[in-house]
N, C-alpha and C positions, 0 to 999 in steps of 0.2 A: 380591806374586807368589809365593814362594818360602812362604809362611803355607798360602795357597789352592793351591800342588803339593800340598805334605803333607796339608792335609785332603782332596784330591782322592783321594790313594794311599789315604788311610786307610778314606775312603769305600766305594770299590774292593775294597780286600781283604773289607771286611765283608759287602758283596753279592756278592762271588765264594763268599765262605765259606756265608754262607746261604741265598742265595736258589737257587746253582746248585750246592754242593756237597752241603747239608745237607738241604734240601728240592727237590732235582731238577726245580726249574721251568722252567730254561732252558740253553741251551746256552751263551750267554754273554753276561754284563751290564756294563755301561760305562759309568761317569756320567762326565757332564763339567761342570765349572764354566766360565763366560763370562767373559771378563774384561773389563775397563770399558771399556776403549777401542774394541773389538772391538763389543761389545754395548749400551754405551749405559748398562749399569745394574751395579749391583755386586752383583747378587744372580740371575742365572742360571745357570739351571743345567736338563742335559737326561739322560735314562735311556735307554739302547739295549736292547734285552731283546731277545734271538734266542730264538724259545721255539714250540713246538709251537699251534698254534692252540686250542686245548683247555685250554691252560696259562699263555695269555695273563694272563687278569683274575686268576688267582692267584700269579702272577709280579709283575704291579703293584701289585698290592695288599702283597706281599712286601716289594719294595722301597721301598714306603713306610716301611714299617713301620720296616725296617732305618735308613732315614734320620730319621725321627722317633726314634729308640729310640737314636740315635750315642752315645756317651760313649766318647771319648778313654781312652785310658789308656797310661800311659808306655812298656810292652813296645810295642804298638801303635805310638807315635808315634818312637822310638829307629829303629824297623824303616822306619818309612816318610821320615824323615828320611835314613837310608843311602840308600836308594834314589833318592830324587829329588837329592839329590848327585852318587850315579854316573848319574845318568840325566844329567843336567846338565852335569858333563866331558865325557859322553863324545858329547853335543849340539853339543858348542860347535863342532865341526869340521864342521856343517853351516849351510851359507848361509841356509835357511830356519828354524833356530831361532834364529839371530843376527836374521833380521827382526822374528820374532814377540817376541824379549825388547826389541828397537830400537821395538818401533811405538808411538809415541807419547811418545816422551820429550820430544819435544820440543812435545807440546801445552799449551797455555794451561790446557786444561780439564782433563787430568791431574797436578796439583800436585807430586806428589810424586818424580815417576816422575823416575829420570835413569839416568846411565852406572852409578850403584853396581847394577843392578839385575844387572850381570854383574861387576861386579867385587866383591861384596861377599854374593853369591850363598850360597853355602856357609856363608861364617860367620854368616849372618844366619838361615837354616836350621838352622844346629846351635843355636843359642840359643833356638831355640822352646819354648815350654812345653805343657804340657795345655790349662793356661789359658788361652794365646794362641791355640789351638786351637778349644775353646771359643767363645773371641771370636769368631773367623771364623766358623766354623761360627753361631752367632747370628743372624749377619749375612743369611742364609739361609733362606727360606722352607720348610723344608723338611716 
């Protein structure tokens, strides 16, 4: 869970950066990764484009682009690893991120998932690598 924040952040920033800051295609871009319980599969993932009608097909084509073309790199993943930390404290005081990190611990078909998934949150996020990065990101059709 805490692998797929951070590639999600990482994601994020690179299509804020480019697709809406650098090349002006859209007002505002949003990916989101699916997570297995939820979705059924380990490899979803969806793109929000808020974008002029005129600017559509060159926004998505953008963002492809951005996502095919990802490479991790440490300043990147240092920056995106703070951030889903303090996103993550400062979560915990809500009832509905306590469900969504609870859902499914206790399934048969989710192996691995348990209680560390809040208790162990942080330090398991700070040890991430480029490479573990990578890895997930892999994992991904993108």
């Amino acid at each position: 869970y805490g692998a797929i924040a951070v590639l999600e952040r990482m994601l994020n920033n690179e299509l804020f950066i480019i697709v809406r800051d650098t090349l002006s295609l859209t007002y505002h871009v949003k990916l989101e990764i699916g997570q297995a319980e939820r979705s059924g599969s380990n490899n979803e993932w969806i793109v929000f484009v808020h974008s002029r009608p005129e600017n559509v097909d060159r926004a998505v084509d953008a963002c492809e682009g951005v996502l095919r073309r990802f490479r991790a790199t440490p300043n990147q993943l240092e920056d995106a690893k703070r951030f889903v930390v303090a996103q993550h404290d400062n979560a915990l005081s809500s009832n509905h991120y306590w469900l969504e990190l609870l859902s499914g611990v206790q399934a048969d078909d989710i192996p691995r998932k348990d209680l560390r998934i809040v208790t162990d949150f942080s330090q398991v996020v700070q040890t991430l690598t480029t490479d573990d990065i990578h890895d997930v990101y892999a994992a991904f059709d993108f």
